[in-house]
C-alpha positions in Angstrom: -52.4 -2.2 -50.4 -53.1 -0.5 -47.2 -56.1 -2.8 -46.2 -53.5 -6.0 -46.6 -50.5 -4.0 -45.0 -53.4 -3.7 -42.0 -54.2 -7.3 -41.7 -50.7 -8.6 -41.7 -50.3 -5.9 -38.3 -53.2 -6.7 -37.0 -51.6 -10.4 -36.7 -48.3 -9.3 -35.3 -49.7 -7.6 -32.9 -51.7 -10.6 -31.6 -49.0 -13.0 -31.7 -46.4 -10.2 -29.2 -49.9 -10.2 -27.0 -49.9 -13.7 -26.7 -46.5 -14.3 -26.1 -46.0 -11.6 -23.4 -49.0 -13.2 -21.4 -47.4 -16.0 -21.8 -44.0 -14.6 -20.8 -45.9 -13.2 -17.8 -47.7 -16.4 -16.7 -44.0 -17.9 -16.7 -42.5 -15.3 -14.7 -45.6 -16.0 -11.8 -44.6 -19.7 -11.8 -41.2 -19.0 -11.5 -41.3 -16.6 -8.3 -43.8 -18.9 -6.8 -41.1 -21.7 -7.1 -38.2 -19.6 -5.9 -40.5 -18.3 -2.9 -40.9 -21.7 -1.6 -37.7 -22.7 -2.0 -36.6 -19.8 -0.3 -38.9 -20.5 2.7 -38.4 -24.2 2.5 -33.8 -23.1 3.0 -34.8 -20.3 5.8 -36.4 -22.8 8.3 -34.2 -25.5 7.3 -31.4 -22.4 8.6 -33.1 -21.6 11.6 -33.3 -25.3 12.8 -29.7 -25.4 12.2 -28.9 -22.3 13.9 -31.1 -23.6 17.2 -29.0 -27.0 17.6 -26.9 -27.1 20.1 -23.2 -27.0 19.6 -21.1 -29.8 20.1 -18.7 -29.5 23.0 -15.0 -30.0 22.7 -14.9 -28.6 19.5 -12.7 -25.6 18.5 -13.8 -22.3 18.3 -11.6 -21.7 15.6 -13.5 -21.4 12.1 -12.4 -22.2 9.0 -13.2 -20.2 6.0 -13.4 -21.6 2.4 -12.0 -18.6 0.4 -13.8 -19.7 -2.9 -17.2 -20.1 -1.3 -17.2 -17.8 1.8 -19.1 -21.1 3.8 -17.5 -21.4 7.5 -17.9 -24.7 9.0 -16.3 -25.6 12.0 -12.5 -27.3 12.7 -12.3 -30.6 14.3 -10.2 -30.4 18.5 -7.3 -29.3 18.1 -5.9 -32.4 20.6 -4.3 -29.5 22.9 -2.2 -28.2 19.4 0.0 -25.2 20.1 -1.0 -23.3 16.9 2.4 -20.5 16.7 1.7 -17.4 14.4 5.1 -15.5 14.2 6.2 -16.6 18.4 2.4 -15.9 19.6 0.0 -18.8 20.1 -3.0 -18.3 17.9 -6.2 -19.2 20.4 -9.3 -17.4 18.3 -10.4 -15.9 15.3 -10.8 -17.3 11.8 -8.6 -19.6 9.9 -8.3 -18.8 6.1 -5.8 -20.4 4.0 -3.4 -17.5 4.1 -2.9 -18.1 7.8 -3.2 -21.3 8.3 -0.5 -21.4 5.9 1.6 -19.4 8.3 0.6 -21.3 11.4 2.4 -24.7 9.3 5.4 -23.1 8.7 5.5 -21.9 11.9 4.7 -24.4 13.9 7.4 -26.4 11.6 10.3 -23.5 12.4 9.6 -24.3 15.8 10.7 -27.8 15.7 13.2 -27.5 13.8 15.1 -24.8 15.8 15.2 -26.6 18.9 18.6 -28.3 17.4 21.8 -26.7 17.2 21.8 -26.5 13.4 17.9 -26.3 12.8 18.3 -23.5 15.1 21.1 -21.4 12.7 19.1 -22.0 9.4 15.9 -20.6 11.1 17.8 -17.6 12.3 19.5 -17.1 9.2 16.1 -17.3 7.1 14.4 -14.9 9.4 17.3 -12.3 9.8 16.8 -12.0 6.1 13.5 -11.7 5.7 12.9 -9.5 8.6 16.0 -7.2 8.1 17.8 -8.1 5.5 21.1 -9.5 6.7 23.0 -11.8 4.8 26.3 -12.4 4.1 29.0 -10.5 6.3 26.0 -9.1 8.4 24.5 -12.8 9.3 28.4 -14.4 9.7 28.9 -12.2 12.2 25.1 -12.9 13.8 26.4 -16.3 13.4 29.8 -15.7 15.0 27.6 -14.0 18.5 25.7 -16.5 18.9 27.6 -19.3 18.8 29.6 -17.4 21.4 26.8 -16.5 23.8 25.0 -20.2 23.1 26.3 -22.1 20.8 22.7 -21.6 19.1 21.1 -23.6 21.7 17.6 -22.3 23.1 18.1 -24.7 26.5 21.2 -22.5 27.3 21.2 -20.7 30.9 24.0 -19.0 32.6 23.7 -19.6 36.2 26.2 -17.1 37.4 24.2 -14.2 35.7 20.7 -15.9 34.9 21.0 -15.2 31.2 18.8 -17.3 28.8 18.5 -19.0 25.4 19.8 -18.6 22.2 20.5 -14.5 22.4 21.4 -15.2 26.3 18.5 -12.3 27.0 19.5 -11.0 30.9 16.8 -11.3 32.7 15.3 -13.9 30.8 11.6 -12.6 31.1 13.0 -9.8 28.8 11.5 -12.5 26.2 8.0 -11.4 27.5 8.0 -8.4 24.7 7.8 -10.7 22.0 6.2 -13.9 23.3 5.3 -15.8 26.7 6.5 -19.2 25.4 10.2 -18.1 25.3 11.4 -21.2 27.5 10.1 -23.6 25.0 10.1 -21.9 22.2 13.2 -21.3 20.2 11.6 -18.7 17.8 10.7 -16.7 20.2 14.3 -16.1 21.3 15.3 -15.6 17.7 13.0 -12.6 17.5 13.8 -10.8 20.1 17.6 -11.5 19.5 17.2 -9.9 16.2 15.0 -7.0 17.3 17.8 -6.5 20.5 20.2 -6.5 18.1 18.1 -3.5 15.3 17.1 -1.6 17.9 20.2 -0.8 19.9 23.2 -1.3 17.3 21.6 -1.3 13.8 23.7 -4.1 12.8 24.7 -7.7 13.8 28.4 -7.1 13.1 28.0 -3.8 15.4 26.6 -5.8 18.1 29.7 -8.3 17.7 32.5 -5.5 18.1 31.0 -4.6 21.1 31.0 -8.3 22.3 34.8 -8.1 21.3 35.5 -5.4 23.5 33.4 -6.2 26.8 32.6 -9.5 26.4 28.8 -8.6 26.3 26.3 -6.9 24.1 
């Protein structure tokens, strides 16, 4: 019984020899493979990297967020790419921001008409303070007053400009350089004017009421 019990390990123990050199011999192969492979994608790489770039191209890169792989944007054709009311000229593009840049860009356009204008500032008076209702009629009420809600609008007497009639216009500076084009960027600052210094659109009106101004 022992003697049997002995020949029957004797071959297990064989057969687990065999198949770890077996297992080994694999392995070899395998990181032989992978090693070429490897140096076969590394000079591939560095050839890329020693091509010259194509002039007239954008710097801007744009970043796949599911694989990471940056490749670069086609010209821009002169595009004035508008983050919030600043002009977005470098850094990478992921699809959060570039998100942002469209529906800027589209604000944009749309403010610079009478109405398009009032439905932008209503939508960011919301979502940047919070007033609705009473507080944005009577945001409403001022600047249709002051402007009529039009970002063209100058007062020649006084020099004030645009859609919050800013005095002097280059107050606009603080939040953005294209203020005499852009109609967002007068929103903003309206609306910051009008949190910093009275809290409240319908404060900022009373005070209109009573010295014609704000």
């Amino acid at each position: 019984m022992v003697i049997y019990m002995s020949g029957i390990w004797s071959r297990t123990a064989a057969g687990r020899s065999v198949r770890a050199l077996v297992g080994v011999l694999l392995a070899l192969a395998l990181t032989l493979a992978l090693n070429t492979f490897g140096g076969d994608s590394a000079r591939a790489a560095e050839a890329g990297d020693s091509a010259p770039s194509i002039s007239g191209e954008s710097s801007l890169a744009v970043v796949n967020p599911e694989s990471g792989a940056e490749q670069v944007s086609q010209p821009l054709a002169a595009a004035r790419l508008v983050v919030a009311t600043e002009v977005l000229t470098s850094g990478k593009l992921t699809a959060l921001n570039l998100s942002s840049v469209a529906r800027s860009a589209y604000l944009v356009k749309k403010a610079k008409t009478r109405n398009g204008a009032r439905s932008v500032g209503k939508l960011l008076a919301e979502e940047n303070y919070g007033w609705s209702g009473k507080q944005w009629q009577c945001l409403d009420k001022l600047w249709i007053k002051e402007s009529q809600w039009t970002y063209t609008s100058h007062n020649k007497r006084t020099g004030a400009h645009g859609i919050p009639q800013a005095y002097p216009a280059t107050k606009y500076e603080y939040m953005g350089s294209d203020w005499r084009k852009n109609p967002v960027t007068q929103i903003m600052w309206g609306l910051k004017y009008i949190d910093v210094r009275y809290g409240t659109p319908c404060k900022a009106l009373n005070t209109f009421y009573r010295t014609r101004m704000y």
